[in-house]
C-alpha positions in Angstrom: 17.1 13.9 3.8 18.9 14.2 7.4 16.9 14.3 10.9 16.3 17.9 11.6 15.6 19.8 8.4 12.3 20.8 8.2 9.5 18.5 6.4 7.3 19.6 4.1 4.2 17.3 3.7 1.6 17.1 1.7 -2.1 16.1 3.7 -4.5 15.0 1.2 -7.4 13.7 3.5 -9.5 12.3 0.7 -12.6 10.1 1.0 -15.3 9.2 2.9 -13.2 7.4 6.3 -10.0 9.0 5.3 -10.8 12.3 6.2 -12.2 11.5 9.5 -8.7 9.2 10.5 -6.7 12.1 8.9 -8.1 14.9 10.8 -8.3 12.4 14.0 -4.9 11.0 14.3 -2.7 13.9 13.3 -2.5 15.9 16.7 -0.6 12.8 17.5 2.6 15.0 15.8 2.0 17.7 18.6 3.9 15.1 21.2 7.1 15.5 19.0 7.3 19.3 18.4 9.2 18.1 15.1 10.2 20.7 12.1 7.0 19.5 10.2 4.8 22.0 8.2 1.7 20.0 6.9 -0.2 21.6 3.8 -3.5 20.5 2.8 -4.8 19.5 -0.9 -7.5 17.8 -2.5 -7.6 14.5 -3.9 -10.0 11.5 -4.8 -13.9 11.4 -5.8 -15.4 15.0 -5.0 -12.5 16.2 -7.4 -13.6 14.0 -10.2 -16.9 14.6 -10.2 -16.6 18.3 -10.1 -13.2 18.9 -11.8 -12.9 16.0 -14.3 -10.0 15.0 -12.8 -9.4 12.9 -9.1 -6.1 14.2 -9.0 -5.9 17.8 -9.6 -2.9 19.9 -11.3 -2.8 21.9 -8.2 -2.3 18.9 -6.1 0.4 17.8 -8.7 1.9 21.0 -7.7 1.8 20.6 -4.0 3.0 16.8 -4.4 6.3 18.2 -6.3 6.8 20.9 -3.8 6.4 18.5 -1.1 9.1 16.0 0.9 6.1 13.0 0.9 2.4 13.0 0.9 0.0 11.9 3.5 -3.4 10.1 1.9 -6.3 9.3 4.1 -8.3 7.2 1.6 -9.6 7.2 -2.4 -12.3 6.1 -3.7 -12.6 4.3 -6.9 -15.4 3.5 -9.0 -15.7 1.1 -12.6 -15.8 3.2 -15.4 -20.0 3.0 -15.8 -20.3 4.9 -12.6 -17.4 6.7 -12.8 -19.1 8.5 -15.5 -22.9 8.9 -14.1 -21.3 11.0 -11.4 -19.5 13.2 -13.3 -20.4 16.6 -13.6 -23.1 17.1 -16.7 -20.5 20.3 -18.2 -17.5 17.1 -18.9 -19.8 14.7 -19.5 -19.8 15.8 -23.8 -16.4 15.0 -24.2 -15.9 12.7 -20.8 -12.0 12.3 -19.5 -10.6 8.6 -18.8 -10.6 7.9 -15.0 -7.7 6.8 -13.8 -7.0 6.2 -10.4 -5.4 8.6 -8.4 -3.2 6.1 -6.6 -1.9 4.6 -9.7 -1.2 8.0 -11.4 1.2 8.5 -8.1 2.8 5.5 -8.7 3.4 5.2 -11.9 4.3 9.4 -12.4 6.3 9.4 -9.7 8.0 5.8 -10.0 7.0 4.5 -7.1 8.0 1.2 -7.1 7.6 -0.6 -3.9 5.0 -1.1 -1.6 6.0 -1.8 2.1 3.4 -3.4 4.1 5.0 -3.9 7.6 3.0 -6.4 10.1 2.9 -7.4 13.4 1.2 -8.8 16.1 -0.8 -5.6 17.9 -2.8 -8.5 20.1 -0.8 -9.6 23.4 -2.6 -12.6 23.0 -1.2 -13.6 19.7 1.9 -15.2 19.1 4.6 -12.6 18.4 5.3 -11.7 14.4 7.1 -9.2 13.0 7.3 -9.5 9.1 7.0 -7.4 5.8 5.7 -8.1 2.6 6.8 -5.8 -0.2 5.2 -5.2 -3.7 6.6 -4.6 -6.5 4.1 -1.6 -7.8 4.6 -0.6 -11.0 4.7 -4.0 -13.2 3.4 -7.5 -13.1 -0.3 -8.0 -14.0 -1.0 -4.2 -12.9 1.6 -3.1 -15.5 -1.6 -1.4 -17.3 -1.4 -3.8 -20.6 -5.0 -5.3 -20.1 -7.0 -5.6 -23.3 -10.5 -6.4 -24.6 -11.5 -6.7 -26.7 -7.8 -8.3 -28.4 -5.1 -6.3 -30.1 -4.8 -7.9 -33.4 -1.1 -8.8 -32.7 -1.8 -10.3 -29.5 -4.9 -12.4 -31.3 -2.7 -13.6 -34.1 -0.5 -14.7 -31.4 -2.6 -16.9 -29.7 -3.3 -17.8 -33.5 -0.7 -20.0 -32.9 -2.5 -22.2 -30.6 -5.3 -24.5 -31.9 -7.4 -23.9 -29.5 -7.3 -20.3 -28.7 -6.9 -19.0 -31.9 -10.6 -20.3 -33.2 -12.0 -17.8 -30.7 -12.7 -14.5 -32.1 -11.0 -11.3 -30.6 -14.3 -9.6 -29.1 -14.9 -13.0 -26.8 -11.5 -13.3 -25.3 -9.7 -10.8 -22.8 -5.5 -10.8 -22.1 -3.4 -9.1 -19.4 0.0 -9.4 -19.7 2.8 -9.9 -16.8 5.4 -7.9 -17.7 8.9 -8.3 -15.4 11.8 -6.0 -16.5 15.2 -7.2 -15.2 15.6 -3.5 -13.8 12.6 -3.6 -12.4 13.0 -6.8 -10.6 16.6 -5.9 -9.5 15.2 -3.2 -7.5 12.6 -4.3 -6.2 14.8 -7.6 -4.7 17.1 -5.4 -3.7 15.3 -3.0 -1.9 13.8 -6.2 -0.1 17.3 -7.4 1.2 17.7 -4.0 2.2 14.8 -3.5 4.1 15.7 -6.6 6.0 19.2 -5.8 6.7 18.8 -2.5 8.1 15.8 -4.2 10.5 18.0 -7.5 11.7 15.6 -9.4 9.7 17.3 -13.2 9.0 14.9 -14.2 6.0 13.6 -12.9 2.6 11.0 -15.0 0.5 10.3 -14.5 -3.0 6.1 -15.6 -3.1 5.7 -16.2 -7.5 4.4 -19.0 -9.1 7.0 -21.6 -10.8 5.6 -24.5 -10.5 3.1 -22.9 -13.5 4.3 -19.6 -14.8 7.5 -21.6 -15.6 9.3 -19.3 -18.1 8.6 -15.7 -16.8 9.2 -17.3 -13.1 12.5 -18.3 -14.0 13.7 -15.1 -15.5 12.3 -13.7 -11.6 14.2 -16.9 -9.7 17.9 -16.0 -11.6 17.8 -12.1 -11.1 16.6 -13.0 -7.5 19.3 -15.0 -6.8 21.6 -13.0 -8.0 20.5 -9.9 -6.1 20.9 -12.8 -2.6 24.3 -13.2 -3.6 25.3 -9.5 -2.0 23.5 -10.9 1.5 24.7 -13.8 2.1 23.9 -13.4 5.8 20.3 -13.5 5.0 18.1 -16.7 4.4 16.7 -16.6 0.8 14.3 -18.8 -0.5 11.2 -19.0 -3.2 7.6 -20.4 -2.1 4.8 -20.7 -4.2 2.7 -17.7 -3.6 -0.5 -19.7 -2.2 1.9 -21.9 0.1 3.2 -18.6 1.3 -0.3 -17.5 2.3 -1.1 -20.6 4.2 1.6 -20.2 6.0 1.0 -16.5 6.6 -1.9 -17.6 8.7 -0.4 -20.7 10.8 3.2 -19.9 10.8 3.4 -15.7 10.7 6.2 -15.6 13.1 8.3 -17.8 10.5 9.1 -15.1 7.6 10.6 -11.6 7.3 10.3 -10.0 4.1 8.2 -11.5 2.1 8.5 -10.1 -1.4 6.5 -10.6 -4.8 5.0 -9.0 -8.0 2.2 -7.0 -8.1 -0.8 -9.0 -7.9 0.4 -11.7 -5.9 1.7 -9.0 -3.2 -1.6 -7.1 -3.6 -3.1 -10.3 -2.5 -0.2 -11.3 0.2 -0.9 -7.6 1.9 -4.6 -8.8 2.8 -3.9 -11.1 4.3 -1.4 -10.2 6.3 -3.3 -7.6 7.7 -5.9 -10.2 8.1 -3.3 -11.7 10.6 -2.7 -8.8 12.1 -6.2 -8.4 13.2 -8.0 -6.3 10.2 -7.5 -3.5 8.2 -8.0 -1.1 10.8 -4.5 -2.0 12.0 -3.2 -1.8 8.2 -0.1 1.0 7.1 1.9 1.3 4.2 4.2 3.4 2.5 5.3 3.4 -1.2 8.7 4.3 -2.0 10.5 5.6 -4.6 13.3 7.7 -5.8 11.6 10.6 -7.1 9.3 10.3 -4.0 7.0 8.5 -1.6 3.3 8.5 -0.3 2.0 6.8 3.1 -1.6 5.6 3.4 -3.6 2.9 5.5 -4.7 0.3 3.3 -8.7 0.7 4.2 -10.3 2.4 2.0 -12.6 5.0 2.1 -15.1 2.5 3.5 -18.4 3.4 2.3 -19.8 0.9 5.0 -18.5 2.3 7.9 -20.7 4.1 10.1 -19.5 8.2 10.1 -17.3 9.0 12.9 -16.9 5.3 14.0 -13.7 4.2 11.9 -10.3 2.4 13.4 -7.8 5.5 13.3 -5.1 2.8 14.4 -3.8 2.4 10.6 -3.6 6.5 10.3 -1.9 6.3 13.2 0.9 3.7 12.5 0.6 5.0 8.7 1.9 8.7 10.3 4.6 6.4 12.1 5.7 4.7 9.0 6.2 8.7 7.7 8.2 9.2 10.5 10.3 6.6 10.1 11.0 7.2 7.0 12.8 10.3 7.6 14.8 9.3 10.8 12.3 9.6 13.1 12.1 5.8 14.4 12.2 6.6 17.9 8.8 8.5 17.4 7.7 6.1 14.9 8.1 3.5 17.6 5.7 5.8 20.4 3.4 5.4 18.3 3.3 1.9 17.3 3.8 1.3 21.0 0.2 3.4 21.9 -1.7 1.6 19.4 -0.6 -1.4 20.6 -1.3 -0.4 24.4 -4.7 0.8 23.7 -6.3 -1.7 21.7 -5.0 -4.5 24.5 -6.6 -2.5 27.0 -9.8 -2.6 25.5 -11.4 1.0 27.1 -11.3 2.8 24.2 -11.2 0.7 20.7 -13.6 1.3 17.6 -16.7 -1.6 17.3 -14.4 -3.4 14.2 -12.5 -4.8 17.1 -15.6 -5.1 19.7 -15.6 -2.2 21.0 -18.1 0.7 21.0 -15.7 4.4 21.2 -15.6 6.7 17.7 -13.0 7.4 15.9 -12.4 10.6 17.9 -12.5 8.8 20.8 -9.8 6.1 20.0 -7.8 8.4 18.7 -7.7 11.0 21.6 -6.6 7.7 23.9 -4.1 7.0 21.3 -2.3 10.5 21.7 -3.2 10.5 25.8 -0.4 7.5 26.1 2.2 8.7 23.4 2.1 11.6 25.1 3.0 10.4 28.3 5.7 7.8 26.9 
């Protein structure tokens, strides 16, 4: 879409915090007096327990009609509970709970998972990396079973050990790595990097032990490197990679990895950035794209007293997206200013203001950039 035409996005506040950092950080658009019309829909928990369904049709509807969606936060519950809460007039003929979040992903094709981060701290050394997620296969591809498909049990028949074990006391997920899949996902990585003058891209897997469905991973990598060859590639182990994510952040620039292991990577890099508070991401497709900060609804966080920072550079990330970068970066650029001058910050980084209060502090200094 080109700068200028007019966005349509769809809000969907959500949860428990999310509403509050929704409804909190979005005056910050008032500073830009961009073409943006924001429509609000309902998503997440209240939906399922009164609808049957966390992710309503008419939200579908708004989604489709919409340039990208705007999430505050889901919550997600094992199916036991999942099913107490639900209204009594379902609970006869009960629907499978699915969550939200990976309904958009998989419907929609939503493939990677950005996770930009950076030092917000003047006091930390300066980093500037992204890890990026392949979303919709790996060990999240869905194909987790117990008790054991009978094919999958005679499989394992094969081994001595495993197939004297009966199919009700044994569980399987599968990894499952498509060449497309990976393609795009590797490619989307080098991309990423060149259009941000990033000079590295790691591939974080497993080879040392995963040795067969690694080296599938390591040849469509390479091959995918080949088209950059400006751009340092190399392959870690996944748990070296997170060491080093700690003492060495400032080394890397795209880190990129299946599902699991970049579910885990995005932790902790927002670890090293200072906490989830501080934690945006996007995920991209071709058919669409959803921004959300990565907290949660966070059931233990005191009403009204949440970090808005993620919303904020969450919003940015939207931005940015669609050729705003020079807003995106007013924003990035108030967070930053206001958690290192300490007046105003939320009590997860020692501080005492609300959510409200951060936030208003946040959109006091964009405003005046």
């Amino acid at each position: 879409m080109k700068k200028g035409i007019p966005l349509k996005i769809a809000v969907l506040p959500g949860d428990g915090i999310g509403s509050e950092v929704t409804k909190a950080a979005l005056p910050v658009l008032d500073c830009f007096q961009l073409p943006i019309k924001l429509r609000f829909g309902d998503i997440g928990w209240t939906c399922w327990r009164q609808e049957g369904s966390p992710l309503p049709e008419r939200t579908w509807n708004l989604i489709h009609d919409s340039d990208a969606a705007l999430i505050g936060a889901i919550t997600s519950k094992p199916p036991r509970e999942a099913l107490k809460e639900l209204a009594e007039s379902f609970r006869h003929s009960p629907p499978e709970y699915i969550s939200p979040i990976i309904q958009l992903r998989q419907r929609l094709d939503l493939y990677a998972n950005v996770r930009p981060c950076f030092n917000i701290s003047k006091e930390d050394k300066i980093f500037n990396f992204c890890i990026i997620r392949e979303n919709t296969e790996g060990l999240y591809a869905g194909f987790d079973f117990y008790p054991l498909p009978e094919a999958i049990h005679s499989l394992l028949g094969m081994d001595k050990g495993w197939g004297k074990i009966s199919e009700d006391e044994i569980s399987c997920t599968l990894r499952l790595q498509s060449k497309q899949g990976l393609l795009r996902i590797f490619r989307y990585a080098f991309q990423y990097a060149e259009q941000r003058k990033m000079t590295r891209v790691t591939f974080a897997d497993k080879p040392n032990v995963l040795r067969n469905s690694s080296a599938f991973a390591r040849n469509l990598f390479e091959e995918a490197a080949a088209q950059y060859p400006q751009i340092q590639a190399d392959i870690l182990n996944v748990d070296a990679v997170a060491l080093w994510l700690i003492k060495r952040p400032e080394s890397f620039g795209v880190i990129v990895a299946e599902n699991m292991f970049g579910d885990i990577l995005s932790d902790v890099g927002a670890a090293v950035m200072g906490g989830l508070g501080f934690a945006p991401s996007a995920n991209i497709g071709k058919k669409g794209c959803y921004f959300e900060p990565v907290h949660g609804s966070g059931p233990r966080v005191e009403p009204g007293y949440a970090n808005p920072s993620a919303m904020f550079l969450t919003i940015g990330m939207m931005l940015e997206q669609f050729g705003y970068g020079v807003e995106a970066d007013k924003i990035k650029q108030s967070v930053i200013a206001v958690v290192n001058e300490g007046r105003h910050i939320t009590r997860d980084i020692h501080g005492s203001s609300s959510t409200e209060e951060m936030a208003q502090a946040i959109i006091h200094y964009c405003s005046n950039l």
